[in-house]
C-alpha positions in Angstrom: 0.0 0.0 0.0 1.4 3.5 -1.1 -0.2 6.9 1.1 0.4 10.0 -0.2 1.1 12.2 3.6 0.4 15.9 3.8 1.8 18.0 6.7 1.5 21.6 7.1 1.2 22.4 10.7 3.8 24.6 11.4 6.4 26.8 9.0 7.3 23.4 6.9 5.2 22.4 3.8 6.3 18.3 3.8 5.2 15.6 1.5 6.1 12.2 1.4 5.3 8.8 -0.1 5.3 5.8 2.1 5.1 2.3 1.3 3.2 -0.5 3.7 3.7 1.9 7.0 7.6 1.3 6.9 9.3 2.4 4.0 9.5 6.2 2.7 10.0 6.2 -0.9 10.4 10.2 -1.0 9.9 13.0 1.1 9.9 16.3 -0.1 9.9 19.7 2.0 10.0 23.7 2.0 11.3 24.9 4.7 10.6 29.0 5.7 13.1 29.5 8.4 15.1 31.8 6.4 12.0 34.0 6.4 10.4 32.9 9.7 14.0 34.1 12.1 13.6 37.4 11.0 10.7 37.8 13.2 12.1 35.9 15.5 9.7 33.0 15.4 6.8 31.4 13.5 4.0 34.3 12.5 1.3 32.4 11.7 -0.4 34.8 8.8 3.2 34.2 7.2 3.7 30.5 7.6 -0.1 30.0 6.2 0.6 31.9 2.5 3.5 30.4 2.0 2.0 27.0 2.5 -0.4 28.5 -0.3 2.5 29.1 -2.5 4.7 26.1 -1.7 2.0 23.0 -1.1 1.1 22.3 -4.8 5.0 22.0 -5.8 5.8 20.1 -3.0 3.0 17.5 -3.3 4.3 17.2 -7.4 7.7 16.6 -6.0 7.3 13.7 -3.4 5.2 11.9 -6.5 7.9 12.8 -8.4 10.4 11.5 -6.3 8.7 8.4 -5.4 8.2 7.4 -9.7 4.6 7.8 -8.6 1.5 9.5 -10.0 -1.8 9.6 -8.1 -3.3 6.6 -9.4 -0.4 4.5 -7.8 -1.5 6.1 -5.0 -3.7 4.1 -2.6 -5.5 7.1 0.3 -4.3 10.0 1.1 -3.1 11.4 4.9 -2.6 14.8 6.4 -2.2 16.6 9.3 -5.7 17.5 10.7 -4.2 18.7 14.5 -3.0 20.3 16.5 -0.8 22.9 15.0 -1.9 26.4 13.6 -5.0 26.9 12.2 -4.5 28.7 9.1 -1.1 27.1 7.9 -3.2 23.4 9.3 -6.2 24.4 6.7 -4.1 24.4 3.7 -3.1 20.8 3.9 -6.5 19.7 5.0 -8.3 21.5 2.0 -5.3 20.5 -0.3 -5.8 17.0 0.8 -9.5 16.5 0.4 -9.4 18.0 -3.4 -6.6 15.8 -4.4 -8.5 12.9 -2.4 -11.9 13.3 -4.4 -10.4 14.4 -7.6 -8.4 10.9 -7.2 -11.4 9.2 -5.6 -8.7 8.1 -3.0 -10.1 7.6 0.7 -8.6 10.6 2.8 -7.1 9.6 6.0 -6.9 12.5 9.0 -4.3 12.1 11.5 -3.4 13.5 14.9 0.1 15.4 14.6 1.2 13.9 18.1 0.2 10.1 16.7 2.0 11.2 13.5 5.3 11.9 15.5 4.5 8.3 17.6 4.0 6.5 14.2 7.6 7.7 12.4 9.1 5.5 15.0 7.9 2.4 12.8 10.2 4.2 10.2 13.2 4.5 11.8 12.9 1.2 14.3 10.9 -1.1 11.5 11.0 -3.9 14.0 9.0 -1.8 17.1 5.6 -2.7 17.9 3.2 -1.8 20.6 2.6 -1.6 23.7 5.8 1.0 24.6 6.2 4.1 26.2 6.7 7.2 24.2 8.8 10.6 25.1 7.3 13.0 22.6 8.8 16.3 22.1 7.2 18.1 19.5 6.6 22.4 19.0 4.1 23.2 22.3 4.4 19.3 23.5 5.8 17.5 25.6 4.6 14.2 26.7 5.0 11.0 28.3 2.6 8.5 26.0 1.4 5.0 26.3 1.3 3.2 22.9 -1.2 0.8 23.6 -1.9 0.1 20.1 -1.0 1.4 16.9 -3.6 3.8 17.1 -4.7 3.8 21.0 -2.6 5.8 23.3 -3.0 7.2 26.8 -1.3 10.3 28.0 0.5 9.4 31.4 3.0 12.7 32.0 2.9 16.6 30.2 4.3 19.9 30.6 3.0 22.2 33.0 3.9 25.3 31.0 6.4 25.9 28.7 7.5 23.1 25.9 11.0 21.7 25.9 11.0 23.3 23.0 10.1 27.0 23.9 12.6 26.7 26.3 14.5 26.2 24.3 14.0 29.0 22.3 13.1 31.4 24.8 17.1 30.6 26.1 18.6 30.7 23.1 16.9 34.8 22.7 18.3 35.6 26.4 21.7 34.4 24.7 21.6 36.0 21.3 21.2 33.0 19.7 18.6 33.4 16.2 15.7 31.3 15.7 15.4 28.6 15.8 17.6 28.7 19.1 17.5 25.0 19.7 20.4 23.5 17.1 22.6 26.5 18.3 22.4 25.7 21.8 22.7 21.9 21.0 26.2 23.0 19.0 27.3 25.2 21.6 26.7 23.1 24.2 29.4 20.2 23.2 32.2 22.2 24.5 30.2 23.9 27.6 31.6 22.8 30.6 27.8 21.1 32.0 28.5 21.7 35.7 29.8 25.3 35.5 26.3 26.4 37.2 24.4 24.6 39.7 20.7 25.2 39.3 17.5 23.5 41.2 15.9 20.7 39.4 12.0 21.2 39.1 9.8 19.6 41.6 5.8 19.6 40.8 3.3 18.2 43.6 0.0 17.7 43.2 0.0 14.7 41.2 2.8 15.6 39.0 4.6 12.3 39.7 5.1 12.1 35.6 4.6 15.8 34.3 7.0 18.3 33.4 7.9 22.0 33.9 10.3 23.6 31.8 9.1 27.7 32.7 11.4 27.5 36.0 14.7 26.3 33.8 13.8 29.2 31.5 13.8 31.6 33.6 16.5 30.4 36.3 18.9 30.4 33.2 17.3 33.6 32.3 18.4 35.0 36.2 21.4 33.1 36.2 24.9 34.7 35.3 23.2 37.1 32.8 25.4 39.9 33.5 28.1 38.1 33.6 28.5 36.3 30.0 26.8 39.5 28.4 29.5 39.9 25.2 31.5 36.8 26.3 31.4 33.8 24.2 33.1 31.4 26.9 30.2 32.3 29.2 28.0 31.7 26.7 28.9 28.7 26.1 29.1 27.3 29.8 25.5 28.1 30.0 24.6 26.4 26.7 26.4 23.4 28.5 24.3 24.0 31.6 21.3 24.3 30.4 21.4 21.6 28.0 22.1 19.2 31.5 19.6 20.4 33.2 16.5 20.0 30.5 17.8 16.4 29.4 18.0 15.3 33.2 14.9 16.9 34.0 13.1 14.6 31.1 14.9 11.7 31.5 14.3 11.7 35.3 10.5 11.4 34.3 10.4 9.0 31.8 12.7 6.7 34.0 10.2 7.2 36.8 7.4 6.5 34.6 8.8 3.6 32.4 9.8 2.0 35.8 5.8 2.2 36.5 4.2 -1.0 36.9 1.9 -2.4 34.3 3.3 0.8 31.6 5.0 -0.5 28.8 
């Protein structure tokens, strides 16, 4: 079976051609972050017209790509939610007109089960029941896969994403968007114990959830004035904060995968 995927959730306008679930025979994408960093981050209006502009050439390209045309084709997918509303309704009303002019059956699928389900393309042997870390734009979340399409939500974020920290960090350091790959480049030669900061700590039932605000803004605080115009402080927080966010979700997904009766 050959599905034709749509996703324009976000800033990217993606393609791709997959074959029986596993096996992705192209996968064709335009990016807009060389427009998008100017503002500093996604503006919606934006990222929606140039979806417009970009989601009938990209859609060409992945059949292209794949030595396909439509009537290989056998249903159509695409991103349905969450994501942003505008850039999600291109996709959605791209899909459905390529689905009925094709008479192929249109298949709407949840961006979070989207992100679960590209595991069976880079681990072809994985099958449910297993516990998912999904880090994704405004989520972050601790799943159970159940089945291949049943899932249960056992741990999220309180507040901010790992992601908008991310982001949010990389601004307080000067870093352009998106801050996350500079921080991640910066942070192999940061020294990751140069700064001690608290580790977060939520009650009330938050056995499994996460809170990413508090790192944000203690690395905000921190030694601000200090590594203001000096790239070697810079660079010691990059290491630090890096630490801190990937023990701060591996702490929960330990606690929760040693959980009995969770997969």
């Amino acid at each position: 079976m050959k599905i034709l995927a749509i996703e324009s959730s976000c800033d990217e306008t993606a393609a791709a051609v997959v074959e029986d679930a596993r096996t992705v025979l192209s996968n064709a994408v335009a990016s807009q972050i060389d427009e998008q960093k100017l503002n500093g981050g996604v503006v919606p209006e934006i990222a929606s017209r140039r979806h417009v502009e970009n989601i009938i050439g990209v859609v060409d390209s992945a059949l292209s790509d794949a030595g396909t045309t439509m009537d290989d084709i056998d249903a159509v997918a695409v991103t349905y939610a969450p994501g942003l509303i505008g850039a999600l309704l291109v996709g959605v009303s791209y899909a459905k007109g390529i689905a009925y002019a094709a008479k192929k059956p249109l298949v709407p699928v949840h961006h979070i089960a989207g992100h679960i389900a590209a595991n069976y393309i880079s681990h072809p042997e994985l099958e449910p029941p297993y516990l998912c870390l999904v880090i994704s734009g405004g989520h972050t979340q601790l799943v159970e896969v159940k089945t291949y399409t049943q899932f249960k939500i056992i741990g999220r974020t309180r507040d901010d994403a790992a992601g908008e920290c991310f982001d949010k960090v990389a601004r307080t350091l000067g870093f352009d968007y998106p801050g996350g790959k500079h921080i991640d480049e910066a942070a192999k030669s940061g020294c990751r114990t140069a700064y001690k900061f608290p580790h977060p700590k939520l009650g009330d039932g938050g056995e499994y959830d996460f809170s990413f605000s508090g790192i944000n803004r203690r690395h905000k605080l921190g030694p601000q004035q200090r590594t203001k115009g000096r790239e070697a402080q810079r660079v010691r927080r990059c290491g630090v904060f890096s630490e801190n966010r990937q023990r701060h979700t591996q702490r929960k997904a330990d606690v929760c995968g040693a959980k009995p009766g969770l997969h």
